[in-house]
Every structure is written in C-alpha cells, then in structure tokens.
MMTF fields as JSON, N, C-alpha, C and O atoms, coordinates in Angstrom:
{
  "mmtfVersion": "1.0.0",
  "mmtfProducer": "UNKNOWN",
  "numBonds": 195,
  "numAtoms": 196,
  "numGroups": 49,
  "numChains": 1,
  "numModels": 1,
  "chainsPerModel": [1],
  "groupsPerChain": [49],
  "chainIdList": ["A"],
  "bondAtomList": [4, 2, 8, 6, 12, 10, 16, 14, 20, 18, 24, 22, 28, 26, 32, 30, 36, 34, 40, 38, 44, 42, 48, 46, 52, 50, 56, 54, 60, 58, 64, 62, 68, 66, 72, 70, 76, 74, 80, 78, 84, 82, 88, 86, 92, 90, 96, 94, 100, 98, 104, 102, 108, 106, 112, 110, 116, 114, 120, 118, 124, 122, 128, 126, 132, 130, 136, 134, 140, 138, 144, 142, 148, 146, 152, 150, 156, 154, 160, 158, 164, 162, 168, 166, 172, 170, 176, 174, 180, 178, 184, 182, 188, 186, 192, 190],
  "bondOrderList": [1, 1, 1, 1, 1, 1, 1, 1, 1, 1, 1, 1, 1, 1, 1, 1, 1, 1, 1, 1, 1, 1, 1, 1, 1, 1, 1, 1, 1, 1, 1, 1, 1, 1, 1, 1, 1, 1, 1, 1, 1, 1, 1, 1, 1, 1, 1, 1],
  "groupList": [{"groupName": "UNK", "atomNameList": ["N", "CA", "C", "O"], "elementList": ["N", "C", "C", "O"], "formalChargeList": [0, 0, 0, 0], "bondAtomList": [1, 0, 2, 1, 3, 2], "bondOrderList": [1, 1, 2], "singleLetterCode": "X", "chemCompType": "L-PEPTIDE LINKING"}],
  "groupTypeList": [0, 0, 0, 0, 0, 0, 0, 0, 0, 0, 0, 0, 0, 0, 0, 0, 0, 0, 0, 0, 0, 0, 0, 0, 0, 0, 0, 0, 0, 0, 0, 0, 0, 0, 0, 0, 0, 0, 0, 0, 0, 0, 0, 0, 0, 0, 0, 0, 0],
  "groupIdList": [1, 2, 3, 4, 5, 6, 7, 8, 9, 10, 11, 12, 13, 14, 15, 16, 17, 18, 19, 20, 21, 22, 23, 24, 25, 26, 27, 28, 29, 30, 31, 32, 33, 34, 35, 36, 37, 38, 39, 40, 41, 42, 43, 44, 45, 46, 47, 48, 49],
  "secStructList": [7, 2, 2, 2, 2, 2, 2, 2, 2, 2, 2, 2, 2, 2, 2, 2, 2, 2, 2, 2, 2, 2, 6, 7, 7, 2, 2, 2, 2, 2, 2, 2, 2, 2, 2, 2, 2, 2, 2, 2, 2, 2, 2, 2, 2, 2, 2, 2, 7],
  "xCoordList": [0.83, 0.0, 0.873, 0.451, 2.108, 2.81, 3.35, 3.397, 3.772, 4.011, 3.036, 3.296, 1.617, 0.594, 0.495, 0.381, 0.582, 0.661, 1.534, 1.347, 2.454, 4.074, 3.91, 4.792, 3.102, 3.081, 2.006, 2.224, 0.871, -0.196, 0.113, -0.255, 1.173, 1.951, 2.458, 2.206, 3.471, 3.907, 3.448, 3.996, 1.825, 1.567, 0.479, -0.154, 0.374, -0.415, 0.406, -0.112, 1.974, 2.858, 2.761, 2.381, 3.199, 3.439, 2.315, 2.564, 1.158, 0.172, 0.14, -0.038, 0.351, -0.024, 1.194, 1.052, 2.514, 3.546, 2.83, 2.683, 2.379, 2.024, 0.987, 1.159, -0.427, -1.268, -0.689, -0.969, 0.266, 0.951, 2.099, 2.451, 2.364, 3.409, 2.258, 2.599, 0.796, -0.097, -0.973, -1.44, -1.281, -1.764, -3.193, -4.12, -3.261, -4.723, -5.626, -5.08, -6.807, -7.703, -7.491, -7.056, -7.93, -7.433, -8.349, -8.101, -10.005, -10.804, -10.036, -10.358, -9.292, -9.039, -7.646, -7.309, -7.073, -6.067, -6.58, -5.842, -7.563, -8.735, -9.348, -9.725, -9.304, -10.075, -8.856, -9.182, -7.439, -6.553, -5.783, -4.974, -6.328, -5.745, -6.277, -5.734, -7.644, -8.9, -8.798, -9.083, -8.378, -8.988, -7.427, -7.264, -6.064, -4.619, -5.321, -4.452, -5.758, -6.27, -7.007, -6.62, -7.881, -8.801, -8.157, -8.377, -7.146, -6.218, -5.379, -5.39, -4.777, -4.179, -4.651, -4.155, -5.78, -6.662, -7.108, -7.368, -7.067, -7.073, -6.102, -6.024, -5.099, -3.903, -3.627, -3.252, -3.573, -3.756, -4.559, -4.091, -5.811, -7.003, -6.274, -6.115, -5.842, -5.18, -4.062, -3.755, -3.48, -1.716, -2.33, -1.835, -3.383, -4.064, -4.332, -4.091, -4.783, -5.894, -5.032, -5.643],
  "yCoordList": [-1.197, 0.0, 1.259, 2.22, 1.375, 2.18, 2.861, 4.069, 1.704, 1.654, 2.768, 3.864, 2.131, 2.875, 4.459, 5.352, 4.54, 5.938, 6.818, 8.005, 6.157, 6.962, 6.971, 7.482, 6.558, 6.17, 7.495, 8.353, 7.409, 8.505, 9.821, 10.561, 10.288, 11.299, 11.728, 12.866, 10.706, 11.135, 11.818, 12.772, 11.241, 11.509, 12.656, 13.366, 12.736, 14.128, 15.386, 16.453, 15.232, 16.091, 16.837, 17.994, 15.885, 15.746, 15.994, 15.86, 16.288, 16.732, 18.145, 18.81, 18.655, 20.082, 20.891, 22.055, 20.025, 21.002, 21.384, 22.52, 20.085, 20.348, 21.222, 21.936, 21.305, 22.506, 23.798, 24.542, 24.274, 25.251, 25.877, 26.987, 24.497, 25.428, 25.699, 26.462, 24.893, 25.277, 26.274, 26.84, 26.585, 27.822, 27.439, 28.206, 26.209, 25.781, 26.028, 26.62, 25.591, 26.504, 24.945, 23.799, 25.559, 24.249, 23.241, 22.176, 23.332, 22.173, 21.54, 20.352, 21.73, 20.851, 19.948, 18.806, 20.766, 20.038, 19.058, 18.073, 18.894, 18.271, 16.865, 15.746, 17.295, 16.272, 15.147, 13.966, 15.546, 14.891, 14.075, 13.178, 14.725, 13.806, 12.925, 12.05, 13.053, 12.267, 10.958, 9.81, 11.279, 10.267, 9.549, 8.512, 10.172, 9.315, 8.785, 7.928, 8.665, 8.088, 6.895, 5.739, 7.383, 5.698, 4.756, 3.559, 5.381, 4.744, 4.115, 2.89, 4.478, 4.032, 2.639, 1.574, 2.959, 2.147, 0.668, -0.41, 1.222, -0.132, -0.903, -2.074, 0.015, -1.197, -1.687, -2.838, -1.366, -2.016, -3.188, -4.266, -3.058, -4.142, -5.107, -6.163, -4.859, -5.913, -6.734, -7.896, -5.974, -6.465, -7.139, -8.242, -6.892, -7.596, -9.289, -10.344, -9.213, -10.166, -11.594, -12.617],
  "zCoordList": [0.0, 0.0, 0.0, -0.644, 0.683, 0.452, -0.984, -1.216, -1.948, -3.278, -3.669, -4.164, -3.266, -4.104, -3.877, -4.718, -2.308, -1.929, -2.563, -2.83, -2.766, -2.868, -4.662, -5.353, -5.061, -6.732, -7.099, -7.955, -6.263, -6.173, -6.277, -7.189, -4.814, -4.413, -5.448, -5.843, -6.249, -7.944, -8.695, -9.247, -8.902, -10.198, -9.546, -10.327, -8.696, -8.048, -8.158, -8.486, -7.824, -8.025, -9.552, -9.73, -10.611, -11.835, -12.357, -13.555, -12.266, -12.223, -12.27, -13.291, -10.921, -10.562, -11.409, -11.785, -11.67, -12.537, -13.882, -14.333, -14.479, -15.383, -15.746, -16.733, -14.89, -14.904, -14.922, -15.862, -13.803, -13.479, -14.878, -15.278, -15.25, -16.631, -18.092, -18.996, -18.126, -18.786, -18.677, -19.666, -17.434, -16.581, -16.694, -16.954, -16.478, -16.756, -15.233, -14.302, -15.139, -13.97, -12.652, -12.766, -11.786, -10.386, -10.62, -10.054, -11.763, -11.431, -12.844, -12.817, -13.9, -14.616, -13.984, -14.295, -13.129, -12.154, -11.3, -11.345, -10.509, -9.263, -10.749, -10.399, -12.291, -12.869, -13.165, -13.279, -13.286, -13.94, -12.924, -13.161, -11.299, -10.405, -9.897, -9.222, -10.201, -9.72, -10.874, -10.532, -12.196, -13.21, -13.082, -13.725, -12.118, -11.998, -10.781, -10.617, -10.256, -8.724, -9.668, -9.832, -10.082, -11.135, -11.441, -11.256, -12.034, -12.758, -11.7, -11.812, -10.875, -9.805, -9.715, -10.083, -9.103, -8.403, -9.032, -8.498, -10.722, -11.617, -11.631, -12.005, -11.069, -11.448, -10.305, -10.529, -8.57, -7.849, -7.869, -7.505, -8.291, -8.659, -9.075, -8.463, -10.003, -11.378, -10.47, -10.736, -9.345, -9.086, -8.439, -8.21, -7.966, -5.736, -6.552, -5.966, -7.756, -8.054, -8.453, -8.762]
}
C-alpha cells in the first residue's frame, strides 16, 4: 500500500507542474488527479488479483 501511496503522491505532483506550466484553472487540475487516482486504483485491482 505504500508503493501505491508513494506512486499517487507522484503523479499528483506531476500533475499540478504540469497545470501550473499550462496555466490551466485548479478544477481541470482536481479532474486529472482524480482520473490518476482511477487509474491508480485499476492497477492495484489488477496487481491484488
């Protein structure tokens, strides 16, 4: 579970740079970390199973 956290943390980071050097608005930032969290989450699914 750590993996996952620390994998999350990543792409939450890498995320907000990228909004920030696009200058895009905070809810399209809140949609791209939410749909890396999905995604996350699928692939935990996949590893657990």
């Amino acid at each position: 579970m750590t993996y996952a956290i620390e994998k999350l943390t990543e792409l939450l980071i890498k995320q907000d740079i990228k909004d920030k050097q696009k200058g895009q608005k905070e809810l399209i930032s809140k949609v791209g970390a939410y749909k890396s969290l999905i995604d996350l989450l699928k692939e935990i699914k996949e590893y657990e199973l």
